[in-house]
C-alpha positions in Angstrom: 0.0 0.0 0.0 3.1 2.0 1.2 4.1 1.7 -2.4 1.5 2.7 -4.2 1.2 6.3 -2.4 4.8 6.9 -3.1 3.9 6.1 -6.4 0.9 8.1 -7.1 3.0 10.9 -5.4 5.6 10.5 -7.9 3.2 11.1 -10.6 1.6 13.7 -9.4 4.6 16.3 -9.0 4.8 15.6 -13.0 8.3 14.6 -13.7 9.7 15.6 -16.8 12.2 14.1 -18.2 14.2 15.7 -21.7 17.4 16.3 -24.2 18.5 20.2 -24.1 21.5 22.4 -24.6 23.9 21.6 -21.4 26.4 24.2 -22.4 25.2 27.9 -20.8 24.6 30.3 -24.3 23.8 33.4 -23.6 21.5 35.6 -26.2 21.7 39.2 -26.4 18.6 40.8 -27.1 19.8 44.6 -27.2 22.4 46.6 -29.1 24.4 46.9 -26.2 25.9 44.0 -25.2 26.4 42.7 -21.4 30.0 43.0 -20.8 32.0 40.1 -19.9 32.2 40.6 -16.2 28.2 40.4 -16.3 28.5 37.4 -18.1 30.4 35.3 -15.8 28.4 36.2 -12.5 25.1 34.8 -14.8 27.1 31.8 -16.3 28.4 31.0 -12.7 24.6 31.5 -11.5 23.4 29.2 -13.9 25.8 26.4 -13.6 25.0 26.6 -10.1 21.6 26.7 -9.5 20.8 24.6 -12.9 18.8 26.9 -14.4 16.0 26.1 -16.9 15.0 29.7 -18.5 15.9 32.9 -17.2 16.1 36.5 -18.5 18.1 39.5 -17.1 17.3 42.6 -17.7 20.2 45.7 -16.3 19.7 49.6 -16.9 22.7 52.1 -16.1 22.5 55.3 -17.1 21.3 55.8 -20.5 22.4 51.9 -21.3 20.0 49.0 -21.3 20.6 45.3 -22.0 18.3 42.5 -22.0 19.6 39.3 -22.2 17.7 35.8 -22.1 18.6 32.1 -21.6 17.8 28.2 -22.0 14.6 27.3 -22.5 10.9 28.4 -21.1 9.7 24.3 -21.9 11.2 21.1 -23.2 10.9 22.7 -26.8 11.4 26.5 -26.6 13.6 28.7 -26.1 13.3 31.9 -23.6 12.9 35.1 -25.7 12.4 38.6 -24.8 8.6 38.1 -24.7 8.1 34.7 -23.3 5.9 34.9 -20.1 6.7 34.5 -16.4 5.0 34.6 -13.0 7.0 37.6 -11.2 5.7 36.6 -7.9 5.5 38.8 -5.0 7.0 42.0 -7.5 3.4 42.3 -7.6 3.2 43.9 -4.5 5.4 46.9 -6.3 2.9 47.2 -9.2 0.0 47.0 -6.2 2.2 50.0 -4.6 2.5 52.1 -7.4 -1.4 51.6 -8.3 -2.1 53.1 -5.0 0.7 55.9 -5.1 -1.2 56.9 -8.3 -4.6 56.8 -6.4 -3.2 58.8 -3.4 -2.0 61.5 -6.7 -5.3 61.4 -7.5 -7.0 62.3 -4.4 -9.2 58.9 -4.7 -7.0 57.6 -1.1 -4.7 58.4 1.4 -2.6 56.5 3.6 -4.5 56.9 6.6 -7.4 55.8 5.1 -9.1 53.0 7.4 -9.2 49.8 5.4 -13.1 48.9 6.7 -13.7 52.1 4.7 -13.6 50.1 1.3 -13.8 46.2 3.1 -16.7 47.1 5.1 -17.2 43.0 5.8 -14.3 43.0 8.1 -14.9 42.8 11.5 -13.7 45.1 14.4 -10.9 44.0 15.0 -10.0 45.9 11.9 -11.0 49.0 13.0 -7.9 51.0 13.1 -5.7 49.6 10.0 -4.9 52.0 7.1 -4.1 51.7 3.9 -0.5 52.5 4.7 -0.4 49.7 7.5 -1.2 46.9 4.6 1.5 48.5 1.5 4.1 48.5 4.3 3.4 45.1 6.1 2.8 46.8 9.9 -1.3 45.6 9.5 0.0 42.9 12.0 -2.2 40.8 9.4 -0.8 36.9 9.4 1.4 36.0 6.1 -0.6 33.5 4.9 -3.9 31.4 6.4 -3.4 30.2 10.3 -6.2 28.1 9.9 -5.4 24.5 9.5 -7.5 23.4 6.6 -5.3 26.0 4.7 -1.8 24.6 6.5 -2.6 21.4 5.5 -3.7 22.1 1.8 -0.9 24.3 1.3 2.0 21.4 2.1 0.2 18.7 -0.3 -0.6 21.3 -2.8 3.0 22.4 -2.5 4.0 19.2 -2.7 2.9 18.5 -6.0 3.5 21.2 -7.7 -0.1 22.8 -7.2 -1.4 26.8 -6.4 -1.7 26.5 -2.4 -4.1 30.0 -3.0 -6.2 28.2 -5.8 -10.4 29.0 -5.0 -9.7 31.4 -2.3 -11.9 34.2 -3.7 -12.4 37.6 -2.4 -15.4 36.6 -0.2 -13.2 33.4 1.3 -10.2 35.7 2.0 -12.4 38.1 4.1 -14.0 34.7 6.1 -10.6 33.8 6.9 -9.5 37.1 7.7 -11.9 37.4 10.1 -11.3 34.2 11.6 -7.7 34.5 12.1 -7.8 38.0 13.5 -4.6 40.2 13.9 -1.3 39.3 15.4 0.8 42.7 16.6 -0.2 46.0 14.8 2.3 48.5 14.3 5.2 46.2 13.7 6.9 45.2 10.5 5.6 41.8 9.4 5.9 40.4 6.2 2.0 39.7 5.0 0.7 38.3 1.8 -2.6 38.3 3.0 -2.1 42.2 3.9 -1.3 43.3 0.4 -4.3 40.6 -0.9 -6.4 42.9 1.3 -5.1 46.2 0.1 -5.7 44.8 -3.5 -9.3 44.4 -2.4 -9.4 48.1 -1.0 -8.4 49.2 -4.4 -10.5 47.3 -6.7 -13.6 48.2 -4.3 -12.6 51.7 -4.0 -12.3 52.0 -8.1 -14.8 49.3 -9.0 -12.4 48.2 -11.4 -10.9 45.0 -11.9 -7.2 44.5 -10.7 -6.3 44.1 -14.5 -8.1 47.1 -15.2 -6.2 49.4 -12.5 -2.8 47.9 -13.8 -3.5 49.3 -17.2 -4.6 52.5 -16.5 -1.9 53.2 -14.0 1.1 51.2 -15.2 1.1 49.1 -18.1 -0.7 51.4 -20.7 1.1 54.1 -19.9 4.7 52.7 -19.6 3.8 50.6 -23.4 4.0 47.4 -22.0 1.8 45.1 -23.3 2.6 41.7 -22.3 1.7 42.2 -18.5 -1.9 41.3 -16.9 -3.2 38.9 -14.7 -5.6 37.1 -16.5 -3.3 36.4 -19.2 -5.7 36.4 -23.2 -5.8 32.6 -24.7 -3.6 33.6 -27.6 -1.0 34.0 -24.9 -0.4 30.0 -23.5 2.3 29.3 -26.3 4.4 32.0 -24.6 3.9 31.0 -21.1 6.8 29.3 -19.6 6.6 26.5 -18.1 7.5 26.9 -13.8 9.6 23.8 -12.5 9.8 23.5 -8.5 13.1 21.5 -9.4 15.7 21.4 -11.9 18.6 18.6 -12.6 20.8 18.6 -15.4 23.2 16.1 -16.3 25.5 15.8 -19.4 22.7 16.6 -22.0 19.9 15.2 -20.0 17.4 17.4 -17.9 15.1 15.9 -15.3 12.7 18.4 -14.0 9.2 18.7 -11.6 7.0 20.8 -13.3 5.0 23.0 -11.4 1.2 24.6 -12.0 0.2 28.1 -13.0 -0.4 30.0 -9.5 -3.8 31.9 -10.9 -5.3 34.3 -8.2 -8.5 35.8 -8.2 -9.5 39.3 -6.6 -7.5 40.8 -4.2 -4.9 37.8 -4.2 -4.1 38.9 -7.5 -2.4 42.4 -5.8 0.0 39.9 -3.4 1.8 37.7 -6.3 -0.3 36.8 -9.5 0.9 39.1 -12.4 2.9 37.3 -14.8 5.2 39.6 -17.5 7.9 39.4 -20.0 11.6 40.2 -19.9 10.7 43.1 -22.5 8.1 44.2 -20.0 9.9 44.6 -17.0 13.0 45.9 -19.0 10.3 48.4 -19.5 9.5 49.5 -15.8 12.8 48.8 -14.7 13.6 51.7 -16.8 11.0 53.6 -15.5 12.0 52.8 -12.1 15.2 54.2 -12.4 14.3 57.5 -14.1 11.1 57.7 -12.2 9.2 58.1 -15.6 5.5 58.4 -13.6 5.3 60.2 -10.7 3.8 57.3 -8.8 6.8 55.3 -9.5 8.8 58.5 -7.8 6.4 58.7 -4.5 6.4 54.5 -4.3 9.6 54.6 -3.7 9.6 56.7 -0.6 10.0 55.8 2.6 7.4 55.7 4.8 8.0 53.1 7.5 11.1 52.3 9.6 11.8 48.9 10.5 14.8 49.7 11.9 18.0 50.9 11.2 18.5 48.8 8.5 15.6 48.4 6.4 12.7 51.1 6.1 9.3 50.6 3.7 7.6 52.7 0.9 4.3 51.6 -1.0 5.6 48.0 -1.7 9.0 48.8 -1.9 11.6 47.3 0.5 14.5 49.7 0.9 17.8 48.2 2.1 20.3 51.2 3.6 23.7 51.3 3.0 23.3 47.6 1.2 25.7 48.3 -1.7 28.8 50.3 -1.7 27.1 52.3 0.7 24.1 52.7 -1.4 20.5 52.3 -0.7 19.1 49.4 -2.5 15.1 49.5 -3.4 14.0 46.6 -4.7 11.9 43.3 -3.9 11.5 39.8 -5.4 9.1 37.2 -6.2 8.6 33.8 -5.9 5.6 31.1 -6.6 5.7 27.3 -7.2 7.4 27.5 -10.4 9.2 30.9 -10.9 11.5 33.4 -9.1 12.2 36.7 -9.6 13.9 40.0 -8.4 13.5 43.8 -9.3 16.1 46.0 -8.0 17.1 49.4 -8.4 19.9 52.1 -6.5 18.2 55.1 -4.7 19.6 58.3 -6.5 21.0 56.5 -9.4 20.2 55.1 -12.6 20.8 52.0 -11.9 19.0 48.9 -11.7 18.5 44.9 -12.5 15.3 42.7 -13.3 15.7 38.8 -13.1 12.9 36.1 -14.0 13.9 32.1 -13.7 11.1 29.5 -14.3 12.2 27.8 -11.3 10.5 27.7 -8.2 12.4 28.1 -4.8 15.7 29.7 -5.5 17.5 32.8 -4.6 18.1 35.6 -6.9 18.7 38.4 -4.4 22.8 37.4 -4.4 22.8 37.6 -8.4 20.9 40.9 -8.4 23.7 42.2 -6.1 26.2 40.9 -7.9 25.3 42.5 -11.1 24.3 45.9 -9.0 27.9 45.8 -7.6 29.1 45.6 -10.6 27.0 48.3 -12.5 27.7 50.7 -9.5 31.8 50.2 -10.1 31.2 50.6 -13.8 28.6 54.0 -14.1 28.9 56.5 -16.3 27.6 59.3 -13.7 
């Protein structure tokens, strides 16, 4: 009996088993080409953490490069446009939608959240807007209730969305069933920014989709970024692998599902983008092309000495050379990512892998170290 549940388990994290490329090659998609000291801190990445598919985006200055690798499935190749889950960078598009409302005079940061989640209970009372973009709500990470525990690990376990049906109206039961932990304090929440998402979409009585165009993805021309992805768009999806082994010419590999969210879940992880996308706001970013980009990024919450908050923005001081780092990653079943940028320069690095658990935060400051030593201001 023993044998057969190890079995079925087996099946169920879909194994994958294929011939690929085992050298690293390395395509340039821009005129101006990664220098070779980029190049081997990638490379070395990539041998390392046998990566798949991965793109890496770097702006300094007035330069920008884009460069992708391997492949996003067992028969394509990663190109500039192919489609990833960015994760919890989400939360930065989530914070520069509401920067733009707060422009607008629709919100402000004090706003109380059971202004625009009204289902909430008391408990609630006295959480702002600004409590949920900056994680001090005191709102759990993700669901304490044990149904969800449970159905997170085997869902996890086999490659599945751990978030899959929880709908606006389920989030808000189990909001109110958990309750708060410590307000006021700096505590990484999912479930916050799913809530603030839900304070948005009520406020505008728009979709999430529908906010992220007007605010960001219309204006900054980038066209390959939504939640609900259209159905001429699956060929381009890549395919998310929780793990990745590579030997000689033969790649074994987990494949992992599509983490769709619904609602307000969608503001906490579920946009998925291109490599020419976020090359897009990264440059942005850096030049602070919209003014909700620019107010985003400042601080509004100390942590501590180390590490303050803006609107869904983690700022590192002192991280780099001395610099501020603002940045934040991603990660879901299949994918990780990681969107950096240096405070008062033009600098700054995107990265999206379609592999699940890994860290990109080292390469980002690798290739930020780098780009700092090497500016042209």
């Amino acid at each position: 009996m023993y044998i057969c549940v190890v079995i079925g388990l087996l099946l169920a994290m879909k194994y994958e088993l294929y011939f690929s490329e085992s050298s690293v090659s390395i395509n340039h998609d821009s005129s101006d080409k990664l220098s070779s000291v980029y190049e081997k801190v990638i490379t070395e990445y990539i041998r390392d953490e046998k990566v798949p598919g991965m793109v890496v985006g770097i702006v300094n200055g007035d330069r920008s490069s884009l460069i992708t690798y391997g492949y996003s499935n067992k028969n394509t190749k990663v190109t500039k446009d192919t489609l990833f889950e960015i994760g919890s960078i989400s939360k930065v598009f989530t914070g520069i939608m509401l920067a733009e409302k707060i422009i607008n005079g629709d919100l402000n940061l004090n706003d109380k959240i059971k202004l625009y989640v009204n289902e909430l209970d008391q408990s609630y009372e006295d959480i702002t807007l600004g409590d949920l973009t900056t994680h001090a709500s005191g709102i759990p990470r993700v669901p304490e209730t044990l149904g969800f525990q449970i159905n997170s690990f085997m869902k996890n376990f086999i490659g599945g969305n751990p978030y899959a049906s929880i709908s606006d109206e389920k989030l808000i039961t189990l909001l109110n069933k958990d309750g708060l932990n410590q307000s006021g304090e700096w505590n990484y929440s999912n479930l916050g920014v799913a809530t603030l998402g839900m304070c948005l979409t009520n406020q505008s009585k728009q979709s999430y989709d529908e906010m992220l165009k007007y605010a960001i993805t219309d204006r900054l021309g980038m066209k390959n970024t939504f939640v609900e992805y259209p159905i001429d768009y699956e060929n381009t999806l890549a395919q998310g692998y929780r793990d990745y082994l590579r030997i000689g010419k033969m790649n074994h590999a987990s494949k992992a599902n599509p983490w769709e969210m619904e609602g307000g879940l969608a503001a906490m992880g579920g946009i998925r983008s291109s490599g020419q996308d976020m090359l897009k706001l990264l440059e942005a970013v850096v030049t602070d092309e919209l003014s909700s980009i620019k107010l985003s990024k400042q601080e509004i919450f100390k942590k501590d000495d180390s590490m303050s908050m803006g609107m869904g923005w983690i700022i590192s001081k002192n991280k780099i050379k001395d610099n501020n780092i603002i940045w934040h990653n991603g990660e879901t079943g299949g994918f990780c990512s990681y969107l950096a940028t240096v405070e008062d320069k033009s600098i700054g690095v995107v990265i999206l892998i379609n592999k699940g658990r890994c860290n990109l935060s080292e390469l980002g400051k690798a290739i930020i170290d780098i780009a700092i030593s090497n500016s042209p201001e």
